[in-house]
Jmol script that loads the backbone (N, CA, C; Angstrom):
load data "model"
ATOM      1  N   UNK A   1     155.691  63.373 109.794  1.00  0.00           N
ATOM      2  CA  UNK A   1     155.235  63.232 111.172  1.00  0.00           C
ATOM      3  C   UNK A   1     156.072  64.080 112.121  1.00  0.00           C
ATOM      4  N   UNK A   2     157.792  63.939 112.156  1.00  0.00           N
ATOM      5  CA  UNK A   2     158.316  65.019 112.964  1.00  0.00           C
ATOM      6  C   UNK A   2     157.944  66.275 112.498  1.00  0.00           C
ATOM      7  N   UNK A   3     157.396  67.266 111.456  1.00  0.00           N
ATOM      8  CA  UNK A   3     156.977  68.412 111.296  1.00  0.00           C
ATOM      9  C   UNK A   3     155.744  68.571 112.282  1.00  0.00           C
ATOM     10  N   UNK A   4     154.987  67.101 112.408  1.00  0.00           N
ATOM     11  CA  UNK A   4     153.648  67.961 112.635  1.00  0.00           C
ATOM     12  C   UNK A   4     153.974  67.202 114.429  1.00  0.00           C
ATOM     13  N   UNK A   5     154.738  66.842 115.294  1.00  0.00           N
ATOM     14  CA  UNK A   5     154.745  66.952 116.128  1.00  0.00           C
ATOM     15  C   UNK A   5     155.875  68.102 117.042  1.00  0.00           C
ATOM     16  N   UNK A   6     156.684  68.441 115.274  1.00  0.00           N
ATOM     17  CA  UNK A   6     157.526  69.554 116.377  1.00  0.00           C
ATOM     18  C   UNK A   6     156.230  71.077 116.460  1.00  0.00           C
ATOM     19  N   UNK A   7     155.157  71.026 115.941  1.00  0.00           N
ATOM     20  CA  UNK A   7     154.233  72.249 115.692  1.00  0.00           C
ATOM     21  C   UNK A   7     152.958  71.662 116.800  1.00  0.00           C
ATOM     22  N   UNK A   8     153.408  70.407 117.186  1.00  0.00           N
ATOM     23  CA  UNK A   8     152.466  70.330 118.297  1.00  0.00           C
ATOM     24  C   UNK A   8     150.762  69.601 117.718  1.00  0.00           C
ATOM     25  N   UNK A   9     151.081  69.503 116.674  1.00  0.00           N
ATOM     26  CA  UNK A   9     149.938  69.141 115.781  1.00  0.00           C
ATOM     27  C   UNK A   9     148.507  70.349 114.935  1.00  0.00           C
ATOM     28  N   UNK A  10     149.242  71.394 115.180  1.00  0.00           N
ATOM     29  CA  UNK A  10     148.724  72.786 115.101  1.00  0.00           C
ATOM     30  C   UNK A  10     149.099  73.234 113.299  1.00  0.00           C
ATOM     31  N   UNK A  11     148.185  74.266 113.037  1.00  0.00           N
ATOM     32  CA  UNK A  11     148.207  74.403 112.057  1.00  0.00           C
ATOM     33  C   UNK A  11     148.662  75.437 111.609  1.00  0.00           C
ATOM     34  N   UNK A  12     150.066  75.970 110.545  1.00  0.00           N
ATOM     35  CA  UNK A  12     150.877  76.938 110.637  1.00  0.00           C
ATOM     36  C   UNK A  12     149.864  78.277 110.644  1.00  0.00           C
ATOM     37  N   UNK A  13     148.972  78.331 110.031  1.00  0.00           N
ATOM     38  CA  UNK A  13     147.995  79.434 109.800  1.00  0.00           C
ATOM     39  C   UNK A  13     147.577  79.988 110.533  1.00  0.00           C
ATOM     40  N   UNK A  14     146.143  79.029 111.193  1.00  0.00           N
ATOM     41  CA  UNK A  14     145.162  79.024 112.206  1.00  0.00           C
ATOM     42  C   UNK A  14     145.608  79.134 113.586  1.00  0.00           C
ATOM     43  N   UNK A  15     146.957  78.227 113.902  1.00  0.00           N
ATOM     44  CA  UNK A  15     146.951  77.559 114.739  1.00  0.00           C
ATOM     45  C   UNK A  15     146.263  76.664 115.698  1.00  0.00           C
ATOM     46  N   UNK A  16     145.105  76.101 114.795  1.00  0.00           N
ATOM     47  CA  UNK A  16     144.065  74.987 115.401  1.00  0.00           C
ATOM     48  C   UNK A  16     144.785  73.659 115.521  1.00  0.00           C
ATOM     49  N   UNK A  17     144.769  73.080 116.560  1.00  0.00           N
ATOM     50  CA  UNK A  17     144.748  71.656 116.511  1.00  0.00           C
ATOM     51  C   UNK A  17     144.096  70.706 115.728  1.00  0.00           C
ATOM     52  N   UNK A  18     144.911  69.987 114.647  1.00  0.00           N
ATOM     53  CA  UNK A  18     144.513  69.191 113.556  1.00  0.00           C
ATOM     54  C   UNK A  18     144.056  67.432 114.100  1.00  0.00           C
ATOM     55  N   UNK A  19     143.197  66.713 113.905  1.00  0.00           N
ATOM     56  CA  UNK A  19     143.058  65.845 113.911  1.00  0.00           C
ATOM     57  C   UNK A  19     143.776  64.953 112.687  1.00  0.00           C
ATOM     58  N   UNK A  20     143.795  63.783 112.767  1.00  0.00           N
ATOM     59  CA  UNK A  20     144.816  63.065 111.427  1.00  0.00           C
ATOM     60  C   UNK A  20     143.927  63.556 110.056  1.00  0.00           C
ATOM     61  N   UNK A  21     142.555  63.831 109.912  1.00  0.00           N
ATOM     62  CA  UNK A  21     141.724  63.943 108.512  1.00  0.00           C
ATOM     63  C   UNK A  21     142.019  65.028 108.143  1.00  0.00           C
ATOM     64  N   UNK A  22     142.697  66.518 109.029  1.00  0.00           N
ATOM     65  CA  UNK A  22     141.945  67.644 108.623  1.00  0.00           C
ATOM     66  C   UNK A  22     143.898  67.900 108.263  1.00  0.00           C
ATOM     67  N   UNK A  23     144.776  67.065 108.657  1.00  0.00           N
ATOM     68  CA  UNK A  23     146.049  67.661 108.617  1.00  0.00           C
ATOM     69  C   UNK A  23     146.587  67.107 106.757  1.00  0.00           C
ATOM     70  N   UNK A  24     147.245  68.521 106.460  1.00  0.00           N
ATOM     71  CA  UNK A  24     148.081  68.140 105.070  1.00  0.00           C
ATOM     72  C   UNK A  24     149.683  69.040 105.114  1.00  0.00           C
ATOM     73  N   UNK A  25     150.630  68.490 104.530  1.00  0.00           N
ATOM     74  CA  UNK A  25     151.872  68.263 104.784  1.00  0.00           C
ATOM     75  C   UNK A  25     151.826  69.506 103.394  1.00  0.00           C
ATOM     76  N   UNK A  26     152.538  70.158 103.361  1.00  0.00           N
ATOM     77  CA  UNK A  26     152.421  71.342 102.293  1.00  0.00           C
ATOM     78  C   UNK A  26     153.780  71.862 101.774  1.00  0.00           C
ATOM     79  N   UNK A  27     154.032  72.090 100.987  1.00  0.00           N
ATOM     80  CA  UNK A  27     155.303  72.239 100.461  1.00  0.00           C
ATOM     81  C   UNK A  27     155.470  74.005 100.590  1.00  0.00           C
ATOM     82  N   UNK A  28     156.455  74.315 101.205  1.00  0.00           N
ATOM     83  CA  UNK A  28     156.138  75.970 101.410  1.00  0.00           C
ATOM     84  C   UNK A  28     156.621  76.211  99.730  1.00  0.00           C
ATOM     85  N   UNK A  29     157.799  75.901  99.530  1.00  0.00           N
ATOM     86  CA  UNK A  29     158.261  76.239  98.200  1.00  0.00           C
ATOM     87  C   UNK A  29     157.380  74.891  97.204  1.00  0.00           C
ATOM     88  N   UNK A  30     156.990  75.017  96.466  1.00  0.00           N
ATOM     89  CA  UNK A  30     155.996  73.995  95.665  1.00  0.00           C
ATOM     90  C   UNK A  30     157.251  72.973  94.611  1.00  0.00           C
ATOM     91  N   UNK A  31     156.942  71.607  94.626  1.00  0.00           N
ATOM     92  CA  UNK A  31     158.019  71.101  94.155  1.00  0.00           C
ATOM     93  C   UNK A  31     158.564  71.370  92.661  1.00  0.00           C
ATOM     94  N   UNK A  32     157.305  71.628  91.981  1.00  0.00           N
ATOM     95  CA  UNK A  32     157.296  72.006  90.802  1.00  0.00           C
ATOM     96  C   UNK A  32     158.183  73.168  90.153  1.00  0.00           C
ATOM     97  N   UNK A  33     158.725  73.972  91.742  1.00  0.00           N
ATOM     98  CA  UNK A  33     159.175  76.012  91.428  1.00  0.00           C
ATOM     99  C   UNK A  33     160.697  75.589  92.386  1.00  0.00           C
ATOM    100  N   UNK A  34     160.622  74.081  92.233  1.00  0.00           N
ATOM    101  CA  UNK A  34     162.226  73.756  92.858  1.00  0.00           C
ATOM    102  C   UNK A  34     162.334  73.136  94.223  1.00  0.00           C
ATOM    103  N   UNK A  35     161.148  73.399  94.939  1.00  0.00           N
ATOM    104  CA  UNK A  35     161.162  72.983  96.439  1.00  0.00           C
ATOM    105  C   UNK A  35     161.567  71.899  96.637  1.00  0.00           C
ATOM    106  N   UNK A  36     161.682  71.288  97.839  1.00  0.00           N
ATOM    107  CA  UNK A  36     161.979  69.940  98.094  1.00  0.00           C
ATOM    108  C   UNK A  36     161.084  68.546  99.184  1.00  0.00           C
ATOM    109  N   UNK A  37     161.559  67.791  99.649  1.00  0.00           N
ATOM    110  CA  UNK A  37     160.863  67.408 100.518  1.00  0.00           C
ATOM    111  C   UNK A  37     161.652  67.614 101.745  1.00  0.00           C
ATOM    112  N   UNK A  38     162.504  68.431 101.663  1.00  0.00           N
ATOM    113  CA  UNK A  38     162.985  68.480 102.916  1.00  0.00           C
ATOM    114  C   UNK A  38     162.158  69.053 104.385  1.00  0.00           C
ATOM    115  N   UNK A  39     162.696  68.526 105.581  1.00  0.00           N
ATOM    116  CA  UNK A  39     162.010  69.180 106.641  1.00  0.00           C
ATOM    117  C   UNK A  39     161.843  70.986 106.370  1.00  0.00           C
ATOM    118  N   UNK A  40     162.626  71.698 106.167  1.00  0.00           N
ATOM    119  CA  UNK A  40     162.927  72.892 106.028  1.00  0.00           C
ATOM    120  C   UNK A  40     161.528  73.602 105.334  1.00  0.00           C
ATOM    121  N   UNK A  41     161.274  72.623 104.097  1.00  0.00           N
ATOM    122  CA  UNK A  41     160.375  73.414 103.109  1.00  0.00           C
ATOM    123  C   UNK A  41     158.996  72.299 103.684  1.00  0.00           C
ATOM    124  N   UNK A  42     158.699  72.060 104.704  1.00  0.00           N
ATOM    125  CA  UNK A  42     157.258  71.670 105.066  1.00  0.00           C
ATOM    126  C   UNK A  42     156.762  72.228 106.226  1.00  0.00           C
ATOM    127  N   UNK A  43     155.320  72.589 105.787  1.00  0.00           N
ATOM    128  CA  UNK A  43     154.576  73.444 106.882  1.00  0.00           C
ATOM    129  C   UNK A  43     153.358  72.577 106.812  1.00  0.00           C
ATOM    130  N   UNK A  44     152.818  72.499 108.151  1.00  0.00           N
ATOM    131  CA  UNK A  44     151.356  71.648 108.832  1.00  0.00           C
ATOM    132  C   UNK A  44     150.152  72.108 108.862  1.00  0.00           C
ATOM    133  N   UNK A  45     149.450  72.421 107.841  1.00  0.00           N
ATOM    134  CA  UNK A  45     148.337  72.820 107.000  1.00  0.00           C
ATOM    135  C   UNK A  45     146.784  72.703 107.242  1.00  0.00           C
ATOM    136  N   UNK A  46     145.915  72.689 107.899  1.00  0.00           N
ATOM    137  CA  UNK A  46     144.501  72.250 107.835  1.00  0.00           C
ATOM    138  C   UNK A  46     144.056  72.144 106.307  1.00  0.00           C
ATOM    139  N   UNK A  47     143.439  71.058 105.453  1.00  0.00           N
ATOM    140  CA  UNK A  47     143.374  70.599 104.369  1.00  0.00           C
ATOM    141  C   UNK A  47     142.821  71.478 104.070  1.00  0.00           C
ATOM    142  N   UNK A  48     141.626  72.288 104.988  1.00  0.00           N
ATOM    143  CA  UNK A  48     140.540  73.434 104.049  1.00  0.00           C
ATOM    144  C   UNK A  48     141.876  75.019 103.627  1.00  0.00           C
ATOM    145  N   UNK A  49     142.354  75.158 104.818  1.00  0.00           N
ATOM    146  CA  UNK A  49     143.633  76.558 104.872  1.00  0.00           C
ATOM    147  C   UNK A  49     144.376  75.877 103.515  1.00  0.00           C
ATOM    148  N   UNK A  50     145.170  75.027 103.466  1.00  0.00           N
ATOM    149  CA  UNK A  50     145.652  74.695 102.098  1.00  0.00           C
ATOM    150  C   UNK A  50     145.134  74.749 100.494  1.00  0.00           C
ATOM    151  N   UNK A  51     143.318  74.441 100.696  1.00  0.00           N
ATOM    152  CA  UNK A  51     142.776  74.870  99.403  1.00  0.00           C
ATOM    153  C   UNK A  51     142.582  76.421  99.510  1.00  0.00           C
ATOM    154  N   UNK A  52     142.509  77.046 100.322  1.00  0.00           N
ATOM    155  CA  UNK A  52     142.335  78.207 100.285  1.00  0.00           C
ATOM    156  C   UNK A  52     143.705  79.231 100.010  1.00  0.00           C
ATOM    157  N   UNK A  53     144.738  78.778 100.095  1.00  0.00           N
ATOM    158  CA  UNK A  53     145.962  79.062  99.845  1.00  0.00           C
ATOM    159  C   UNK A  53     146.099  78.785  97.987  1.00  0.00           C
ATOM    160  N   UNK A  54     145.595  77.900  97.744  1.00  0.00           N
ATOM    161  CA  UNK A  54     145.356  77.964  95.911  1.00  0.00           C
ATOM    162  C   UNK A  54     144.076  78.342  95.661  1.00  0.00           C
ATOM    163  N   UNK A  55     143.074  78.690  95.863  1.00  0.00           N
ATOM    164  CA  UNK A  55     141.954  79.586  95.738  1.00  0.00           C
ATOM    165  C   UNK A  55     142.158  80.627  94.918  1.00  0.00           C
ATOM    166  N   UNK A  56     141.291  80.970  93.454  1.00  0.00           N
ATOM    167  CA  UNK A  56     141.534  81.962  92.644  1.00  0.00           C
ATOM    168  C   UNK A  56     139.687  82.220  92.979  1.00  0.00           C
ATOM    169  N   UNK A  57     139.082  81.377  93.431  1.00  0.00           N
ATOM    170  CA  UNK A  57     137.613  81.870  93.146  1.00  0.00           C
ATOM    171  C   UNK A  57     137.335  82.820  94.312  1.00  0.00           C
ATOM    172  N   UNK A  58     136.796  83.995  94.137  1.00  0.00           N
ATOM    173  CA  UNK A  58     136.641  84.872  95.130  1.00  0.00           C
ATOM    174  C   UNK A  58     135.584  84.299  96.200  1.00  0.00           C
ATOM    175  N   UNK A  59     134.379  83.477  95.966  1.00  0.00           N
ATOM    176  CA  UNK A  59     133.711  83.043  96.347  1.00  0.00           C
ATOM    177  C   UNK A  59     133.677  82.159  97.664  1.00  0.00           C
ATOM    178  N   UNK A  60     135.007  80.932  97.049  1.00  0.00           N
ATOM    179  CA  UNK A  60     135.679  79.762  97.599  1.00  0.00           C
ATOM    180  C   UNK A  60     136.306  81.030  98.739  1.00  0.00           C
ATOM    181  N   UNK A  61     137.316  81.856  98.370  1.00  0.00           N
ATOM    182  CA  UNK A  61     138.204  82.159  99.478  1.00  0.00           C
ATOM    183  C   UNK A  61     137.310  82.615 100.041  1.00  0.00           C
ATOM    184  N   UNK A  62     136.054  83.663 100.073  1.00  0.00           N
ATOM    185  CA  UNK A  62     135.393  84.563 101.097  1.00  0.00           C
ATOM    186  C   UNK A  62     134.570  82.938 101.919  1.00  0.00           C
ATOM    187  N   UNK A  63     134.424  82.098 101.479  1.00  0.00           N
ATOM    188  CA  UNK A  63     133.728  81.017 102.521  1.00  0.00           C
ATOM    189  C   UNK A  63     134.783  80.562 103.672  1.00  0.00           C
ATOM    190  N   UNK A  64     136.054  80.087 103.332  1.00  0.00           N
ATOM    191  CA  UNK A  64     136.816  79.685 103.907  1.00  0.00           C
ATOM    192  C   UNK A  64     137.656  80.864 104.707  1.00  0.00           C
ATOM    193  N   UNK A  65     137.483  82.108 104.296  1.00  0.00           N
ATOM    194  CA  UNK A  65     138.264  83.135 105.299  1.00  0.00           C
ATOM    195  C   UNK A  65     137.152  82.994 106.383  1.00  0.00           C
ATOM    196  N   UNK A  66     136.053  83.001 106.065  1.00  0.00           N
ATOM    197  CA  UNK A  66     134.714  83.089 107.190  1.00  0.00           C
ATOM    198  C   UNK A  66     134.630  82.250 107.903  1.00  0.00           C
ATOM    199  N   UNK A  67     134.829  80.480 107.666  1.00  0.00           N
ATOM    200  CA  UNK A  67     134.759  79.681 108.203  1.00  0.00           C
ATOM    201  C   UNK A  67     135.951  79.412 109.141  1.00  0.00           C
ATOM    202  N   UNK A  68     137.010  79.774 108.809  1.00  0.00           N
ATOM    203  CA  UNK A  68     138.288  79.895 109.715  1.00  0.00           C
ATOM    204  C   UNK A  68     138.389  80.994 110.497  1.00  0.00           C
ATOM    205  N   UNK A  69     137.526  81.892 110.505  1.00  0.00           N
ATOM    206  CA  UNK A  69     137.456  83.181 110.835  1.00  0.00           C
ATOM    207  C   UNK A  69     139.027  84.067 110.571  1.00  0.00           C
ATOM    208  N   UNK A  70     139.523  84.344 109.667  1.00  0.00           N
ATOM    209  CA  UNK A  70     141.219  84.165 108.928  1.00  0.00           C
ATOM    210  C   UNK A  70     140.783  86.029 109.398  1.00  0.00           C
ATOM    211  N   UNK A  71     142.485  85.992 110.472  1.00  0.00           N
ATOM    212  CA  UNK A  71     142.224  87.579 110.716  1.00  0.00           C
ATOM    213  C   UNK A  71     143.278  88.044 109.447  1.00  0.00           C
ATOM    214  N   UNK A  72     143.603  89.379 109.378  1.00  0.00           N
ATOM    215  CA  UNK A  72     145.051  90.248 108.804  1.00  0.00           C
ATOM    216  C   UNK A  72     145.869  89.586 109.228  1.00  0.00           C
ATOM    217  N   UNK A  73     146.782  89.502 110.264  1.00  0.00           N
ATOM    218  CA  UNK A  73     147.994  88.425 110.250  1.00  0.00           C
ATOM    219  C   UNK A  73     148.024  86.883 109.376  1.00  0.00           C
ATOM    220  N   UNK A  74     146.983  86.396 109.159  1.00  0.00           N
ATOM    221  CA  UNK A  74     146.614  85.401 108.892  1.00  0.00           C
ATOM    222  C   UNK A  74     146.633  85.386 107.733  1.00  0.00           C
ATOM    223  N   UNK A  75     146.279  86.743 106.459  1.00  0.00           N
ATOM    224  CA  UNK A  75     146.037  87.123 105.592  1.00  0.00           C
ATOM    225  C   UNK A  75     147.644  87.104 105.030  1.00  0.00           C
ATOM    226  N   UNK A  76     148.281  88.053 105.898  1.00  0.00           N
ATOM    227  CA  UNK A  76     149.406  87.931 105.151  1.00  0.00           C
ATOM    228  C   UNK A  76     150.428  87.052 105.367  1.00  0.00           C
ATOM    229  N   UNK A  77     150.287  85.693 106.433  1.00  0.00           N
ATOM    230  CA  UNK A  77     150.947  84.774 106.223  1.00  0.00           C
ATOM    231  C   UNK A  77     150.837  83.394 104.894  1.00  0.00           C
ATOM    232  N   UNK A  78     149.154  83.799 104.524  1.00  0.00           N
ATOM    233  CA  UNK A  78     148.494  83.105 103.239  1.00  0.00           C
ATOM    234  C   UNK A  78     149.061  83.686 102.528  1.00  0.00           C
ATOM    235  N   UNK A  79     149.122  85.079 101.847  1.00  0.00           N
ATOM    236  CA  UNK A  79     149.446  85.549 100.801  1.00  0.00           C
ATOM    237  C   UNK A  79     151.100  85.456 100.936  1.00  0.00           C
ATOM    238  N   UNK A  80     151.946  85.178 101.370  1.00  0.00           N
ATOM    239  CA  UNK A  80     153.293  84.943 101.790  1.00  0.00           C
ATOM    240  C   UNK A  80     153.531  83.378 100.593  1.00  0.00           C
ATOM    241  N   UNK A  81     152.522  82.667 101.014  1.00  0.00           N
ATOM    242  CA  UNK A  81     152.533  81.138 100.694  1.00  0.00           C
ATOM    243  C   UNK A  81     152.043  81.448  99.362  1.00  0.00           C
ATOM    244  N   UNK A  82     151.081  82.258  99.089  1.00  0.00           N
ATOM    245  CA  UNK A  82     150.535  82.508  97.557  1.00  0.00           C
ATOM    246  C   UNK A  82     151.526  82.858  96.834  1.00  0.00           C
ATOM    247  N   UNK A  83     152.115  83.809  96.981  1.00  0.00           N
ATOM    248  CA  UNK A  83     153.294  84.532  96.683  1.00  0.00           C
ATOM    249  C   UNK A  83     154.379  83.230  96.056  1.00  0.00           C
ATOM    250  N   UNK A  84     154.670  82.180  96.778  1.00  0.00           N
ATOM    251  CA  UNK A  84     155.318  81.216  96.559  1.00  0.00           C
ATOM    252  C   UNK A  84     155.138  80.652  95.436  1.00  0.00           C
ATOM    253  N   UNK A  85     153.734  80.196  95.291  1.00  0.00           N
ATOM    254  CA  UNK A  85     153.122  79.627  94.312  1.00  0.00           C
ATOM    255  C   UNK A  85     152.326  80.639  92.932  1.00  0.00           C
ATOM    256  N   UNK A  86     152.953  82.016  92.956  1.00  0.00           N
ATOM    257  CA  UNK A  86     152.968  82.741  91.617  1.00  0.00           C
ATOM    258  C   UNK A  86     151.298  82.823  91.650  1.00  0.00           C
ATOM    259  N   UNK A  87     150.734  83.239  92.553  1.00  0.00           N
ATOM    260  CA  UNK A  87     149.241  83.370  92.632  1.00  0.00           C
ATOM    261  C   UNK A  87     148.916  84.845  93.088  1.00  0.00           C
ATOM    262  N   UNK A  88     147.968  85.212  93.004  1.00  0.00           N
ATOM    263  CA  UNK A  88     147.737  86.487  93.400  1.00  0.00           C
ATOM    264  C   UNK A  88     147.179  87.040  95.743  1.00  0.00           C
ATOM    265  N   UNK A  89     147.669  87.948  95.772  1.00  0.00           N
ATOM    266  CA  UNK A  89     146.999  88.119  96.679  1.00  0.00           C
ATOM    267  C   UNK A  89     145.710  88.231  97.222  1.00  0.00           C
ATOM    268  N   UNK A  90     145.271  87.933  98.002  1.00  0.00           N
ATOM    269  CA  UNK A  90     143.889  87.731  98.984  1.00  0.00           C
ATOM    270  C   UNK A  90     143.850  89.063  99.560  1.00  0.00           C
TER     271      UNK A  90
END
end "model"
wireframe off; spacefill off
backbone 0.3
color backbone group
């Protein structure tokens, strides 16, 4: 909860204002590759920007870049987070 009120309730990506359904708590470093739960390693996510951040289907990502309207900056703050999680670039 202090992550997603020091971000204002906004979403690291988009920067849309999240309602409580659409917000997910995201591990920048994934716990599995060492991360933690610390404040440090959590970023404030829109649930759809988060599946699209593990997205391998070209399909899935071209709906959700469209539906978020996801510019180049946006692109390479996703692929930053992909990168994290040993996934390929968008």
């Amino acid at each position: 909860m202090s992550r997603y009120s020091m971000k204002m309730g906004k979403c690291k990506i988009t920067g849309v204002h999240l309602f409580a359904t659409y917000v997910h708590c995201y591990h920048y470093v994934p716990l599995h590759l060492g991360g933690s739960d610390k404040f440090s390693n959590l970023r404030i996510l829109h649930k759809e920007v988060h599946r699209l951040i593990h997205s391998t289907l070209k399909e899935t990502i071209d709906v959700l870049r469209s539906k978020f309207g996801i510019t180049e900056p946006m692109v390479k703050l996703i692929n930053q987070y992909r990168n994290k999680c040993g996934l390929e670039p968008i």
